[in-house]
C-alpha positions, 0 to 999 in steps of 0.5 A: 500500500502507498504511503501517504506523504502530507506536504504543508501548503504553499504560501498563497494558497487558499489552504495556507494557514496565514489565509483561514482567517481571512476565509472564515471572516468570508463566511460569517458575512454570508451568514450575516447577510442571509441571517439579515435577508431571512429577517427582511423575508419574514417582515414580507410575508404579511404583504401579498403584493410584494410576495407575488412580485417575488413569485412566492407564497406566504408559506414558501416565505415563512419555511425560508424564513426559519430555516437555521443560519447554517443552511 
């Protein structure tokens, strides 16, 4: 069986230590900012007008609405 040699990664690459912070602060912005978005679609889902502009249901609003911030 070959053995399996792991190599640190080269500078500048996304895998590189120096560069997982700046990875992770790029996550927690979209988690921010769907988190914000679910809050605006749920204050929508009272208002047909403007969900029938979205082409969604009351029910399709709530349901993403509530889904937990890590999906």
């Amino acid at each position: 069986m070959p053995t399996l040699i792991m190599r640190p990664a080269a500078r500048g690459s996304p895998l590189h230590k120096e560069n997982w912070g700046h990875a992770s602060a790029f996550q927690w912005r979209g988690v921010w900012a769907r988190q914000r978005q679910r809050r605006a679609l749920r204050d929508l889902a009272d208002d047909p007008h403007l969900l029938n502009d979205l082409g969604l249901s009351r029910q399709q609003a709530l349901e993403e609405a509530d889904k937990p911030f890590w999906r």
